[in-house]
N, C-alpha and C positions, 0 to 999 in steps of 0.2 A: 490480291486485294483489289476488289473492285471501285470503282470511282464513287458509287452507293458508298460502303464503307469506310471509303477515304472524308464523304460528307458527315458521315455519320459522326464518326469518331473527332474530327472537330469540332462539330456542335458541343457533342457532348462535352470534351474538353473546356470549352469553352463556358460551357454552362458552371462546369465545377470551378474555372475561376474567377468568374462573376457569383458564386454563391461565397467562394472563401472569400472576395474580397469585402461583399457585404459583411457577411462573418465577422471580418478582423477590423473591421471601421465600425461597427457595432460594439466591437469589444474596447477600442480605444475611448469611445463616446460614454461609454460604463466606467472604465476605469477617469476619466477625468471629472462627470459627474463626483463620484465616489469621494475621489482627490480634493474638489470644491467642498465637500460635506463633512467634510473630518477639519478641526482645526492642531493637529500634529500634536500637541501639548495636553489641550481637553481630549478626555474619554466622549465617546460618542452620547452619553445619557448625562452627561454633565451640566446638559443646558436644561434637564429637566427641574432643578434646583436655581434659587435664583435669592440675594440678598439684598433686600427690597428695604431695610428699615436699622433703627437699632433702638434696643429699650437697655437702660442703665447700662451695664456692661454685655450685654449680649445683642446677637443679632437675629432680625429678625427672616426666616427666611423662605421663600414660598417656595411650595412644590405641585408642579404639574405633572401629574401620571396620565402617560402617554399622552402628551400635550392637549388637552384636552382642554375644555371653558370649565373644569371644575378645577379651584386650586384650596390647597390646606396649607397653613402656614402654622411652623412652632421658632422657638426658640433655641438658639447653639450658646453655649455660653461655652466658652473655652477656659480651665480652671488653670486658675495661675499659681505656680508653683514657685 
């Protein structure tokens, strides 16, 4: 193995772990995002629904599909039994 080759094969090396370590500090910075954007308890579309009001026994409650500046709003009335 020549002194060329002995260059070679370091670089290279060296390349592959400056590319994994980008790689896996990419991957940690996604998974933490991710982790911030979930609140454990609520389903991830949960915040699309929101109870904004109440008329006589029921509630009033708005819905934004896909968060959007359009909202529609109806009524839940939960029947008591």
């Amino acid at each position: 193995m020549t002194e060329d080759d002995k260059y070679a094969l370091k670089e290279f090396l060296r390349a592959v772990g400056v590319t994994a370590g980008v790689l896996i500090i990419f991957g940690i910075i996604c998974l933490v995002i991710i982790s911030f954007s979930t609140d454990g308890d609520k389903p991830l579309n949960s915040s699309l629904f929101e109870v904004v009001d109440k008329y006589k026994e029921c509630d009033i409650v708005r819905y934004a599909p896909h968060q959007a500046a359009e909202y529609k709003y109806f009524l839940y009335c939960e029947k008591n039994k």
